[in-house]
N, C-alpha and C positions, 0 to 999 in steps of 0.2 A: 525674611522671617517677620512676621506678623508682631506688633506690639505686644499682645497678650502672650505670644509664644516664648519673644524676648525676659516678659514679667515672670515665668515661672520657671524659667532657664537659671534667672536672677536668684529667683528662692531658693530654686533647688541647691544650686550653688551653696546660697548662705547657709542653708538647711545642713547641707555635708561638712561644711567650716564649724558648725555651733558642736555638731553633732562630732568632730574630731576631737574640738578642744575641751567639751566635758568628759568624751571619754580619754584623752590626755591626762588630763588632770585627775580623775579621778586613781587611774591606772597608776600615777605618782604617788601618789600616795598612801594607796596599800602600799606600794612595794618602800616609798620613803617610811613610813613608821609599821612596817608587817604585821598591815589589816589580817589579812586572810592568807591560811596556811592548807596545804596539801590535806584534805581528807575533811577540812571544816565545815559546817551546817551553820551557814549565815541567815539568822534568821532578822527580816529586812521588814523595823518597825512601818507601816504603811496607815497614814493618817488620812488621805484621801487630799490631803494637801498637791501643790506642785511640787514642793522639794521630796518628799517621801517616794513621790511617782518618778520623778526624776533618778533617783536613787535607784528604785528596783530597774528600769529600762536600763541606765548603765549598765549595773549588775550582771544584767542578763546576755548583754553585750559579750563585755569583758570576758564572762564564763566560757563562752563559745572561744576563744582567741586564746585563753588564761596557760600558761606552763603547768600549771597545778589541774588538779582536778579539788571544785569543791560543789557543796549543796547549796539552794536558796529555799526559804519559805517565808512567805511571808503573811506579817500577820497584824491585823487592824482590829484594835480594843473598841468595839461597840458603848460607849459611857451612853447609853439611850436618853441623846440627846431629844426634845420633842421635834418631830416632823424630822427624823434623821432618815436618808433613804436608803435604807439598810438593804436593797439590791444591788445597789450601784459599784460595789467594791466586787462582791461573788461573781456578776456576772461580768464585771471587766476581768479579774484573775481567769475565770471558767474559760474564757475568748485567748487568752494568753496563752493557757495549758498550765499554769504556775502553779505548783503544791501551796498553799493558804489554809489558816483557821484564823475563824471572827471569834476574839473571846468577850462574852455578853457580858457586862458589869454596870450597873446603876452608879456610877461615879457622879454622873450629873446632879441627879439629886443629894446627893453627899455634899458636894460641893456647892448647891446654893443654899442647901439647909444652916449649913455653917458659915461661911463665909456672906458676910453681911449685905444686902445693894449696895452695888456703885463700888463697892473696895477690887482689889487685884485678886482673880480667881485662879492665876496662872501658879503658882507655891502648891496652892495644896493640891491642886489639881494633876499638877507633875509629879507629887509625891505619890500620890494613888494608883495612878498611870505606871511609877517604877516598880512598885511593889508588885503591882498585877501582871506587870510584862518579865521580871524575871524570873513569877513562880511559874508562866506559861514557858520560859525557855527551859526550865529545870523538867517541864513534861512534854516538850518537843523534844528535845534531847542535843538542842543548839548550842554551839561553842563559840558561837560569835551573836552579839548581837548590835545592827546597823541602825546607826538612828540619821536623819537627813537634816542636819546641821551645815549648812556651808561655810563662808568666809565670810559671807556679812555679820549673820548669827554671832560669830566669835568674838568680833570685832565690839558685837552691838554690846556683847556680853562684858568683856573688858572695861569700856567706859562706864556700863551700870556699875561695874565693882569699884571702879574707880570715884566715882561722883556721887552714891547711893551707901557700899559698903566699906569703904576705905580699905579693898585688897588690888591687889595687882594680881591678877587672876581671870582669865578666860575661859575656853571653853576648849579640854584638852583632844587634841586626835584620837587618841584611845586610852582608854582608862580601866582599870578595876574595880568590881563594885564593893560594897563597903565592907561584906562578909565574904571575902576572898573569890564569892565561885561563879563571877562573871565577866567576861573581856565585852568592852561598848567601843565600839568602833565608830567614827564617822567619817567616810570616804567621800565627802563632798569638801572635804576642810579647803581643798583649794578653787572650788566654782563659784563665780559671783551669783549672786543671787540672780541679773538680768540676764544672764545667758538660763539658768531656770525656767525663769517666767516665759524668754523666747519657746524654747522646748517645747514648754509644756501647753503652751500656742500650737506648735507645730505639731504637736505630735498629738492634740488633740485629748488630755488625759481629763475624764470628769470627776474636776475639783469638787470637793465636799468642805463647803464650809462650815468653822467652828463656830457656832453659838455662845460659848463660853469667853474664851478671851476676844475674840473677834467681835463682839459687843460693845468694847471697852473701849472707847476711842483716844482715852486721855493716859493710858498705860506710858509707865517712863520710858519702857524697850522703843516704843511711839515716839517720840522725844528724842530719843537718841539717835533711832535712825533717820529724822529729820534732822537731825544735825550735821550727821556724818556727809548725807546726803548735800545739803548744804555746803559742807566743803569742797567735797567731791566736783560738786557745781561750779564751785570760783575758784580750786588748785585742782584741775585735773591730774589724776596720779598718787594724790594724797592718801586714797585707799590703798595701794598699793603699796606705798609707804611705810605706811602704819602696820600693815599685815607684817610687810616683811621683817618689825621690830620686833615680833614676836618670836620671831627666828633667831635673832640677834641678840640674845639676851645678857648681860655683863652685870652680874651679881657684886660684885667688885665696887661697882660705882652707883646702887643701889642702898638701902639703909638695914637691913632685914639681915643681925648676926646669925640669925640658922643658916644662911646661904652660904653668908663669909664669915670668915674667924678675924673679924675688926681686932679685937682685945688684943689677939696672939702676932698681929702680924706685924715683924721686926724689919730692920733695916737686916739686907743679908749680903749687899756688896755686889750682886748679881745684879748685871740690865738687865732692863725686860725688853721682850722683842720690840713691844709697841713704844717704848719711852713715856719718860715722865709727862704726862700732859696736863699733871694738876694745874698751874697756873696761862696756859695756853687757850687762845678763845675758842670757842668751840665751832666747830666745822660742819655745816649742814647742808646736804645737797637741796636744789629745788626741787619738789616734788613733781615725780614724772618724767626728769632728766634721765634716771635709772631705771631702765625696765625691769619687771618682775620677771625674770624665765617662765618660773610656773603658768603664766597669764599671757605669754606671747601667741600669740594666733599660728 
């Protein structure tokens, strides 16, 4: 076998490996927090980014394989960015077969008129973006809708709340919107971002870059994930770690009385499974010793 023949034996390989374990993980996770239900019209926010594309190609995966039967459409907010290539998404969908609407909104101009040079355009700009994405789901007739959030995103999201808003607060897997009549789903909650970025290599999807935040070099999300990154780098596993605390979460040994009933809680005579470990030093594995399931190859 010829070296070159060797090299693409190689990729291919890898290609079917990346290609199992996002659809792994994503398949977890509808079924761990039940994404998508028997009869549902997932409409699959599509920004022309790699995570978004990455999203609907799962999707479309999955459907084919799925116990359920459900719908996809997908649909990219036009904010008529300047020099935006407003082919590039219709005729990649058209090549697909994928049901799509482009809904046309001057958001951009919104958004620079108001928000000052040089500040963060990504607030209002997301707020424009929701409001216009779920009056277009209320007239598609969609009961889901998918937005391409992974595990880094969530992660990055936590420590901005953490360091920036003083909440302990991420970025939830599925949520309701704020006047009851919309389920937001994100089925990427468990894909690293560079299994992504590999895909969307390999599979070739034409990225659309944003003008808007992608301008903005010195953004704190920026920062952060140079940090996280950072660790990542000198404690391999540390991402992994981290995610999986979010899983783990013990309100008990937190500070936040809406969670627990501090005031009310008596001595009752009763052990507890785990035992007292108020004065006991605390136990921490190294990060990376413990694999993530969800992220096993």
């Amino acid at each position: 076998m010829s070296v070159t023949a060797r090299q693409f034996d190689k990729q291919r390989f890898e290609g079917n490996k990346l290609a199992k374990r996002l659809r792994r993980n994503v398949g977890q996770a509808i079924a761990d927090f039940n994404m998508i239900e028997e009869g549902d019209k997932v409409m699959v926010c599509l920004s022309g980014g790699k995570d978004s594309y990455g999203l609907l190609d799962t999707l479309l995966h999955l459907r084919e394989y799925a116990p359920i039967g459900f719908d996809l459409i997908a649909v990219n907010l036009d904010q008529k960015q300047p020099g935006f290539p407003a082919d590039i998404l219709p005729n990649y969908l058209h090549e697909l077969g994928v049901a799509f609407h482009i809904e046309e909104q001057d958001t951009y101009s919104v958004v620079k008129r108001v928000i000052p040079q040089g500040k963060t355009t990504c607030g209002l700009c997301s707020r424009l973006r929701r409001g216009i994405l779920y009056r277009v789901a209320d007239e598609l007739g969609a009961t889901k809708i998918a937005l391409g959030h992974h595990r880094d995103d969530i992660l990055e999201t936590l420590f901005l709340n953490l360091f920036f808003a003083g909440k302990l607060k991420a970025m939830p897997p599925k949520l309701m919107s704020d006047d009851g009549k919309h389920i937001v789903i994100r089925p990427l909650v468990y894909c690293r971002e560079p299994d992504l970025s590999a895909w969307a290599e390999l599979r070739e999807f034409p990225i659309i870059p944003c003008d808007l935040c992608g301008s903005q070099e010195h953004l704190q999300r920026k920062q952060v994930k140079a940090m996280l990154g950072d660790w990542e780098k000198r404690f391999p596993g540390r991402i992994e770690t981290l995610f999986r605390s979010l899983q783990n979460v013990a309100p008990s040994h937190l500070l936040d009385p809406a969670l627990f009933d501090f005031k009310g809680l008596q001595a009752t005579g009763v052990v507890e499974l785990d035992g007292d470990m108020a004065f006991d030093p605390q136990q921490f594995s190294t990060p990376g010793v413990i694999p993530l399931t969800q992220f096993a190859e």
